[in-house]
C-alpha positions as CSV (number, residue, x, y, z in Angstrom):
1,X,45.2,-38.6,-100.4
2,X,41.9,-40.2,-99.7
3,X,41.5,-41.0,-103.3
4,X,44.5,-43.4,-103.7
5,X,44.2,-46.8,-102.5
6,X,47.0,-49.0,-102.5
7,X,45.6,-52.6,-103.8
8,X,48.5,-54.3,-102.2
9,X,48.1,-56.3,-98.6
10,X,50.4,-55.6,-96.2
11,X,51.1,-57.2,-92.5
12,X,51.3,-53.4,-90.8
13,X,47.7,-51.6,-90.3
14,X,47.4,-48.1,-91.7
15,X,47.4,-46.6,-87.7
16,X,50.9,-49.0,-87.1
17,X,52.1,-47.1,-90.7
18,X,50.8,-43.9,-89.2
19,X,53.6,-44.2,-86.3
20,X,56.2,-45.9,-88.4
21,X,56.3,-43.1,-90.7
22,X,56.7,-40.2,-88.0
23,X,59.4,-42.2,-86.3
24,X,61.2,-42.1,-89.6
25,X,60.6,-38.1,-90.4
26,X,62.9,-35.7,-90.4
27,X,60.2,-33.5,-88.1
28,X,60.8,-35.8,-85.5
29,X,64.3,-36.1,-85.8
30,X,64.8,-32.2,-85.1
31,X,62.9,-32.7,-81.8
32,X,66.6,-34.3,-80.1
33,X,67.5,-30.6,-80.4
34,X,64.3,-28.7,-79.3
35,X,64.2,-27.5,-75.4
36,X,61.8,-29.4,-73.6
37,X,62.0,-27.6,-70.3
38,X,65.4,-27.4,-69.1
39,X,68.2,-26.2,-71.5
40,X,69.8,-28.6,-74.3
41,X,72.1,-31.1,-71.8
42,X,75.9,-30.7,-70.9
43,X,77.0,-33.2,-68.6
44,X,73.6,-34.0,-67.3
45,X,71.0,-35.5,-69.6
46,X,67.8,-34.1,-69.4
47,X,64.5,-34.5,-71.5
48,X,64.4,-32.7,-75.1
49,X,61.2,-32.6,-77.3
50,X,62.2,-36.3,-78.9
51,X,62.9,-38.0,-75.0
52,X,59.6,-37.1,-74.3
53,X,57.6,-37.4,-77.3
54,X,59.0,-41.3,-77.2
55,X,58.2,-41.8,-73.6
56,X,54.7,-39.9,-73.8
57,X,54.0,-42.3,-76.8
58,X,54.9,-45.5,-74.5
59,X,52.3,-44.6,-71.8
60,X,49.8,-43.7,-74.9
61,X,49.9,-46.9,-75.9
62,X,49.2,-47.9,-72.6
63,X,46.1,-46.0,-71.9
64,X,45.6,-47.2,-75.1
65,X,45.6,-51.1,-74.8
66,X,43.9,-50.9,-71.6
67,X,41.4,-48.8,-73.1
68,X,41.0,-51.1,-75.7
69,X,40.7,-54.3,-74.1
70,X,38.4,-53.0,-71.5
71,X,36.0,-51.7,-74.3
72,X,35.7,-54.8,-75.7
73,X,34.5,-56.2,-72.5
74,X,32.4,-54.0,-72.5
75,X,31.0,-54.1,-76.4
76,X,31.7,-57.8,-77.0
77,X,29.8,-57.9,-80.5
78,X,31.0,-54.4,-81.8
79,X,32.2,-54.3,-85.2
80,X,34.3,-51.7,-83.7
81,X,38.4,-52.3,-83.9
82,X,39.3,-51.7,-80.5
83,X,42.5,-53.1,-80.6
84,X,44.0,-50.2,-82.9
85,X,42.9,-47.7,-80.6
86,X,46.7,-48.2,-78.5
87,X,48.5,-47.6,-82.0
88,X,46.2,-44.7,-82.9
89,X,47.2,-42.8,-79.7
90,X,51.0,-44.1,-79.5
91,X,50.9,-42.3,-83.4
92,X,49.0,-39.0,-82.0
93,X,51.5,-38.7,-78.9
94,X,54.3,-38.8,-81.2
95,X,52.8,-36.4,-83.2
96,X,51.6,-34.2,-80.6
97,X,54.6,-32.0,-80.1
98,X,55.8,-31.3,-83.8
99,X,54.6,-28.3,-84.5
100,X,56.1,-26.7,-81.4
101,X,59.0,-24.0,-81.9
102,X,62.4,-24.0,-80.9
103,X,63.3,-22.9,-77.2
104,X,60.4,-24.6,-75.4
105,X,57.3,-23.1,-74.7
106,X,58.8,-19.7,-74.6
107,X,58.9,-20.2,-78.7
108,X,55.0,-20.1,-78.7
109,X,55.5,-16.7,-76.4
110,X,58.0,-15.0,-78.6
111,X,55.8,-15.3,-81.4
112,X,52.3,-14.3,-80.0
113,X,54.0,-11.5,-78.4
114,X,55.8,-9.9,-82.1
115,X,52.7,-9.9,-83.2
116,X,50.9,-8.3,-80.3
117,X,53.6,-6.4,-78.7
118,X,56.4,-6.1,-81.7
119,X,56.3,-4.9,-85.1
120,X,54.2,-7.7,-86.4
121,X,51.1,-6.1,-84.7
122,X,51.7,-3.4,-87.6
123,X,50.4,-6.4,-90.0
124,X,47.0,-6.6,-88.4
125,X,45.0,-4.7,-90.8
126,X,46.5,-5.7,-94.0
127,X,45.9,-8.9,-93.2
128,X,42.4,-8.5,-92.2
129,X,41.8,-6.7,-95.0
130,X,43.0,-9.1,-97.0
131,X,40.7,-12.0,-95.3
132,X,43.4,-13.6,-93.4
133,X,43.0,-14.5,-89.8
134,X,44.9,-12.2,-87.6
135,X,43.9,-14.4,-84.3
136,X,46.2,-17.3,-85.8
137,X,49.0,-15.1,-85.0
138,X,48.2,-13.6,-82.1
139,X,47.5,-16.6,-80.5
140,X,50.0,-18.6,-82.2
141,X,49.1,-22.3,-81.1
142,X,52.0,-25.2,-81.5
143,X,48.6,-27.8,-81.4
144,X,47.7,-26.1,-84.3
145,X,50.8,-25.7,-86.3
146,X,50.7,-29.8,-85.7
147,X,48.0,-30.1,-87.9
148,X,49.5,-27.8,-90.6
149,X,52.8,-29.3,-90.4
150,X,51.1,-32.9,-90.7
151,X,48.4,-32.2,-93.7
152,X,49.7,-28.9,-95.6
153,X,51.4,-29.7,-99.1
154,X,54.3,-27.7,-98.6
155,X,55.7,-26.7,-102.3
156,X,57.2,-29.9,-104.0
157,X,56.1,-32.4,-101.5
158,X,53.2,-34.8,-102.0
159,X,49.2,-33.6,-101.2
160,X,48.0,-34.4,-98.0
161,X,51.7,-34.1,-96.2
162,X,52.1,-36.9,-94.3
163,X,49.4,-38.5,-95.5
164,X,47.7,-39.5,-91.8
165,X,44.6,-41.4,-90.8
166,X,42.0,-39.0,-90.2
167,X,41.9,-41.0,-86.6
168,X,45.3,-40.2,-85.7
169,X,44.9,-36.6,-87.0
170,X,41.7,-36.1,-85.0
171,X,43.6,-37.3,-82.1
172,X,46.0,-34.8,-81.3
173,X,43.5,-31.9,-81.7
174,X,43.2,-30.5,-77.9
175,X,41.3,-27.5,-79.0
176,X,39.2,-28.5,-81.8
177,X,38.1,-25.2,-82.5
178,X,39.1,-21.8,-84.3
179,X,41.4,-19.1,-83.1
180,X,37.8,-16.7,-83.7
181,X,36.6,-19.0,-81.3
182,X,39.3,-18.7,-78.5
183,X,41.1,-15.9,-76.2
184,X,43.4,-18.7,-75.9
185,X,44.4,-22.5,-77.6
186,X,42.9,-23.3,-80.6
187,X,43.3,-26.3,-82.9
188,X,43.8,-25.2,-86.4
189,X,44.6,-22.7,-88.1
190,X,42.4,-20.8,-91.2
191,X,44.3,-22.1,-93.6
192,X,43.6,-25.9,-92.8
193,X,39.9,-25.3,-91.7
194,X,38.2,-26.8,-94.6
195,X,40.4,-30.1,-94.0
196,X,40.0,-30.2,-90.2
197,X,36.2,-29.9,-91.0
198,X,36.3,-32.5,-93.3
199,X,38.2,-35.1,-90.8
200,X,35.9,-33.8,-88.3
201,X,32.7,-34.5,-89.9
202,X,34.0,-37.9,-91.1
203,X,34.7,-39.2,-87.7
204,X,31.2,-38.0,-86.1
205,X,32.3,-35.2,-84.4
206,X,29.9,-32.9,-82.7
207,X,29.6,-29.4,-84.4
208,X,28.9,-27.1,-81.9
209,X,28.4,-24.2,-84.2
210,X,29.7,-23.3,-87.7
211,X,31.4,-19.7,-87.1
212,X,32.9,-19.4,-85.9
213,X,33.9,-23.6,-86.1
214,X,34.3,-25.1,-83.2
215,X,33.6,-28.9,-82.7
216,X,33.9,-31.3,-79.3
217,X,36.9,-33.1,-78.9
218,X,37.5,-37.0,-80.2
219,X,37.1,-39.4,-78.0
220,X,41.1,-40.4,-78.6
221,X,42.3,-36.7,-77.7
222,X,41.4,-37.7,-73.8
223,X,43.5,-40.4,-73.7
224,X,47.2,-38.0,-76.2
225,X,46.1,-35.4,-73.4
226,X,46.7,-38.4,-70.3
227,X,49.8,-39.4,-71.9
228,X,51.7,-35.9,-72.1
229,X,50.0,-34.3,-68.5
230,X,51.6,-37.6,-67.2
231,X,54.9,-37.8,-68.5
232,X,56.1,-34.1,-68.4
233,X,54.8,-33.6,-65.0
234,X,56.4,-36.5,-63.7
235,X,59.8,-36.1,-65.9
236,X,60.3,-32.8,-65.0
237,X,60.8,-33.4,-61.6
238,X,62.9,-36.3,-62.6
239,X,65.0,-34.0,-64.0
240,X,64.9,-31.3,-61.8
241,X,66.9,-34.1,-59.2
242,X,69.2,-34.9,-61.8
243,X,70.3,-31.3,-61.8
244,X,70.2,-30.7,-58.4
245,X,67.2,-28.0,-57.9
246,X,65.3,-30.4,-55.9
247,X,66.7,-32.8,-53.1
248,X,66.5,-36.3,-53.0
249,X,64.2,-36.1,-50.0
250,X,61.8,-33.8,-51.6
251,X,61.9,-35.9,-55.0
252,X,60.6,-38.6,-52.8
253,X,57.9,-37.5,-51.1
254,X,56.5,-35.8,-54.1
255,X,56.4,-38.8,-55.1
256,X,55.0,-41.3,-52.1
257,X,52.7,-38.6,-52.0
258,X,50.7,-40.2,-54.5
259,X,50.3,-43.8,-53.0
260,X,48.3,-44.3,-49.2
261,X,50.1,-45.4,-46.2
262,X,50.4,-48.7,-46.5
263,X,51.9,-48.8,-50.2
264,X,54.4,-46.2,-49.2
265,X,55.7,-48.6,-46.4
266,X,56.2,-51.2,-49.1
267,X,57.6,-49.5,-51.5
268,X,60.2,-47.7,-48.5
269,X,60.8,-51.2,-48.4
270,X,61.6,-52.5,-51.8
271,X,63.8,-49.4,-52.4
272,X,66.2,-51.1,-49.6
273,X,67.1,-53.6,-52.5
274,X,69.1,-50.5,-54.0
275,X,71.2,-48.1,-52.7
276,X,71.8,-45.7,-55.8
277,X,69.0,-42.9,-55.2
278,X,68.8,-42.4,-59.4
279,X,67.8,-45.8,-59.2
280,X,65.6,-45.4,-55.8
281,X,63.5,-42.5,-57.5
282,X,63.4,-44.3,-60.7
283,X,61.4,-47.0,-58.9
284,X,59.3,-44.3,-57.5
285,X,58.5,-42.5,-61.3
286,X,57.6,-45.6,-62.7
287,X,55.3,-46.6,-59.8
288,X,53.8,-43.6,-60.4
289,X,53.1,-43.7,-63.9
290,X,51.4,-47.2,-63.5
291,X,49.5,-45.6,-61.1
292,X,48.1,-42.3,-63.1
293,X,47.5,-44.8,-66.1
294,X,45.1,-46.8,-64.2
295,X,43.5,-43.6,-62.7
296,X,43.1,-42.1,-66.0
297,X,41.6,-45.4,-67.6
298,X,39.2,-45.4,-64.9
299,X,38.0,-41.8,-65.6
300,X,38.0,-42.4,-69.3
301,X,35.9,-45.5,-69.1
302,X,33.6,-43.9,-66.5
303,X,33.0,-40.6,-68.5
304,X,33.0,-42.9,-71.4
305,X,29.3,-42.2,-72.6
306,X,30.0,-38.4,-71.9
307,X,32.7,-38.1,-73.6
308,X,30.8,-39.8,-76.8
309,X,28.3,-36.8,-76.4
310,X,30.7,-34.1,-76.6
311,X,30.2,-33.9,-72.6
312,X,33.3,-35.1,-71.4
313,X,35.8,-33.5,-68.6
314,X,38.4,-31.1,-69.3
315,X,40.7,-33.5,-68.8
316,X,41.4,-36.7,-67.4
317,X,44.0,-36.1,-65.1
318,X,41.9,-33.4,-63.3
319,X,39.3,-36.5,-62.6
320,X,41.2,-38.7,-60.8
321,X,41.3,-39.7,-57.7
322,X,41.4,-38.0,-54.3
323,X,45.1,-38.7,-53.1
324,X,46.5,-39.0,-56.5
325,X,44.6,-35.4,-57.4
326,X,45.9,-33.8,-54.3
327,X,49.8,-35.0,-55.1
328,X,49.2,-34.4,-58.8
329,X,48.9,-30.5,-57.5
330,X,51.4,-30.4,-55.3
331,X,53.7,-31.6,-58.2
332,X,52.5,-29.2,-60.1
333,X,52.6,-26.5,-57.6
334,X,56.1,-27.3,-56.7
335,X,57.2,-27.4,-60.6
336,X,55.9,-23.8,-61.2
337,X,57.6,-22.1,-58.4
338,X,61.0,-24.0,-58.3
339,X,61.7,-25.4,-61.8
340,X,59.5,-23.5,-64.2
341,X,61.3,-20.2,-62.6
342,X,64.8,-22.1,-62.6
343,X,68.0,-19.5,-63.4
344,X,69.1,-22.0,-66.1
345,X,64.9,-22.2,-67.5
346,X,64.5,-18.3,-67.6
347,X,67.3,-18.2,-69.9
348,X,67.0,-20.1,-71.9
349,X,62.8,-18.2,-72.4
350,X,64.5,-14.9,-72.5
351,X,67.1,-16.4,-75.3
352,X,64.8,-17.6,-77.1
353,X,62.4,-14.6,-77.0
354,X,64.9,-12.6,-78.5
355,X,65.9,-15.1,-81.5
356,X,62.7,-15.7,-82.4
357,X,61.6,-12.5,-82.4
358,X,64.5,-11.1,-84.2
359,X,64.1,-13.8,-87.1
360,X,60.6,-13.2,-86.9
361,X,61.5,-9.4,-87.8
362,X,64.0,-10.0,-90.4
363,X,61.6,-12.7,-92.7
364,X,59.1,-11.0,-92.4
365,X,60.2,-7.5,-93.0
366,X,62.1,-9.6,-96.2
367,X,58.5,-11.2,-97.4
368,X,57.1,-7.6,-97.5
369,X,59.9,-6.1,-99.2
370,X,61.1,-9.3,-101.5
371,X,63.0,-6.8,-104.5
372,X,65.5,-5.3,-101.8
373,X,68.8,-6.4,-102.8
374,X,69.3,-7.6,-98.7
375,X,66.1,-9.1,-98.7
376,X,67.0,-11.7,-101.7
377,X,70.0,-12.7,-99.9
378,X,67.7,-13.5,-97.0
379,X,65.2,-15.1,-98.6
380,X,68.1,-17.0,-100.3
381,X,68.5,-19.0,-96.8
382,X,64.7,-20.1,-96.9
383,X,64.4,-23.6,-98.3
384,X,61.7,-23.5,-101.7
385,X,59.2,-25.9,-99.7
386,X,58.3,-22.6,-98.3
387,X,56.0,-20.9,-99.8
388,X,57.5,-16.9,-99.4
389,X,56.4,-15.9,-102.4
390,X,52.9,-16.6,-102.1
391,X,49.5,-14.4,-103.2
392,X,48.5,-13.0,-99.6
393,X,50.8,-11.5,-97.1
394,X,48.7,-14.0,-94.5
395,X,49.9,-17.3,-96.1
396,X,53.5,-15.6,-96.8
397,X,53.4,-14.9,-93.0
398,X,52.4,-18.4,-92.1
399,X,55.7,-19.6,-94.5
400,X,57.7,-17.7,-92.2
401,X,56.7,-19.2,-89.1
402,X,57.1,-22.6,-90.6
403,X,60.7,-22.5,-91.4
404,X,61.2,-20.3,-88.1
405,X,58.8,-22.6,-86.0
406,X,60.7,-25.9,-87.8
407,X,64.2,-25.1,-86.5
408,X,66.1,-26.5,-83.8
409,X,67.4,-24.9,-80.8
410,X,70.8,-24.9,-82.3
411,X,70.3,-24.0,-85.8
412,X,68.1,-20.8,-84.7
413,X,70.4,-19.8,-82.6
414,X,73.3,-20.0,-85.3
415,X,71.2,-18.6,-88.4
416,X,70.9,-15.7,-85.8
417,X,74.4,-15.2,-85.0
418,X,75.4,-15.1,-88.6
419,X,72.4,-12.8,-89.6
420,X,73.7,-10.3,-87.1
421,X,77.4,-11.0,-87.8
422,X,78.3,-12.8,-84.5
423,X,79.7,-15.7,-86.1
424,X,81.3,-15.9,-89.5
425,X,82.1,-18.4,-92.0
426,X,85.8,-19.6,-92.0
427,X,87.5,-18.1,-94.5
């Protein structure tokens, strides 16, 4: 809506509006029932999609004021507002997970694989035929269905979606480039191109080439990028003690593994004012998270001029420090082999795979086929700010994944129990 301008003044910036208005979206409220890593909680609270959007959007705007304050050091007589730069990046960290389907990142897999292993790859050349872009579903990218979900004018609603700063929007692009461009991640699909390029270009982005587009990342993804490498890394073994699949011994020295010698004697010490060990490796997790903040400020304001040029790192986190680096991938390590492959994880990938693929089947079998008498009733379950009846079977497609990728956990799992006739109304 960059032609409306609202005369009035108002005491909240447009970046602190930017955050207030995702905090109040129903998009974000579905996150409490989207699988982070481990399954939806029982007795045991664990992380979902909301818990750590919220937390990764604390340290955000940490790396953010820091950031910030140290720029303006640095730049005394710049024009520039650096002080917004901590709400700009709480905002994109909040943001950054929206688009991402239910059942974790096994969502993303179930839906690349219909398309390259299921029925869906059947689609490929009407839709290329058409002039859709088969790669944004055989790729399918949560980054980049966070950007559709965020600017698309879905039917009924008001142009421009949430109506973002083109700052924020820029920030929580990892992959600023085009499926074409990519085996892999990519930042937007075809159907919001023209938009990205127009945020893009508007923020002094670097084009590396025009087709297929690809441009270098904002200076402000760096910093969204810190935030969530931090915080899920550092959660999920958190977590993993909660539940019992790693030891409190082996939480800990994951963990004093990122300090030297002598810090690890004091903190050994100050965990003697405590004897709950929640509480003991809660120290720890917070004295670790100050510590990768400051780490990844450091990188960020070294690399600073690089990362201006379009010659930045691949990511912060990978810069740091010696010891930190070296405990950073033995987290990580350890995370792949015994949480990751966790009974209770694989599960809850292989349910998920199976939901989403059977929806995945069943709307889109509907959209192609919209006069059968079964396919009405299905299409009757799809709300209107869908667009299934549009022109081209590609933006039809992309309808489907937007309701599918929009549900929670929960209600996927019961829309697919009642499709198949598991679980009935009450008469």
């Amino acid at each position: 809506m960059e032609k409306y301008h609202d005369e009035k003044k108002h005491d909240r910036t447009d970046f602190q509006r930017d955050y207030d208005r995702l905090i109040f979206s129903a998009p974000f409220r579905r996150l409490q029932n989207k699988t982070q890593v481990f399954p939806l909680p029982g007795s045991i609270f664990v992380h979902n999609r909301l818990t750590h959007s919220v937390e990764v959007s604390c340290v955000g705007r940490s790396l953010g004021i820091i950031v910030g304050r140290e720029l303006r050091r640095k730049y005394p007589d710049s024009p520039a507002d650096f002080e917004e730069i901590s709400a700009i990046v709480a905002a994109g960290c909040l943001a950054h997970d929206l688009g991402n389907p239910p059942f974790g990142h096994s969502g993303e897999t179930a839906i690349t694989s219909y398309f390259t292993e299921g029925k869906g790859k059947d689609l490929e050349t009407a839709i290329r035929e058409e002039g859709g872009r088969w790669e944004d579903f055989t790729n399918f990218e949560g980054n980049a269905n966070s950007i559709r979900m965020l600017i698309h004018q879905f039917r009924g609603r008001r142009p421009g979606g949430f109506v973002m700063t083109y700052s924020m929007l820029a920030s929580i692009v990892k992959y600023p480039f085009s499926s074409e461009a990519s085996s892999g991640k990519f930042g937007f699909f075809k159907s919001e191109e023209a938009d990205f390029r127009t945020i893009a270009d508007d923020m002094g982005m670097i084009c590396l080439q025009e087709s297929p587009c690809m441009y270098v990342r904002h200076p402000l993804v760096y910093l969204v990028e810190a935030a969530d490498d931090i915080c899920y890394e550092i959660m999920d073994i958190e977590d993993a003690h909660k539940l019992g699949i790693l030891s409190s011994q082996e939480t800990i020295e994951l963990f004093l593994n990122f300090f030297e010698s002598d810090r690890q004697k004091h903190m050994c010490h100050t965990m003697e004012y405590v004897h709950d060990v929640n509480e003991q490796i809660a120290y720890l997790r917070s004295s670790v998270i100050g510590l990768l903040v400051d780490e990844c400020v450091k990188v960020f304001l070294d690399k600073e001029e690089d990362i201006l040029k379009g010659k930045g790192p691949k990511s912060l986190i990978k810069e740091i420090s010696s010891q930190a680096n070296e405990a950073y991938k033995i987290s990580t390590s350890v995370s792949f082999k015994r949480i990751y492959r966790a009974k209770d994880v694989v599960d809850i990938e292989l349910a998920g795979h199976r939901i989403i693929g059977f929806l995945l089947d069943k709307f889109i079998t509907a959209i192609q086929n919209p006069e059968a008498n079964y396919s009405k009733l299905l299409l009757g379950r799809v709300p209107e700010q869908f667009e299934t009846n549009a022109e081209s079977l590609y933006e039809r497609i992309l309808a489907v994944l937007d309701f599918v990728s929009g549900m929670t956990d929960v209600y996927a799992l019961d829309l697919y129990r009642k499709i198949t006739g598991m679980s009935l109304p009450t008469v």
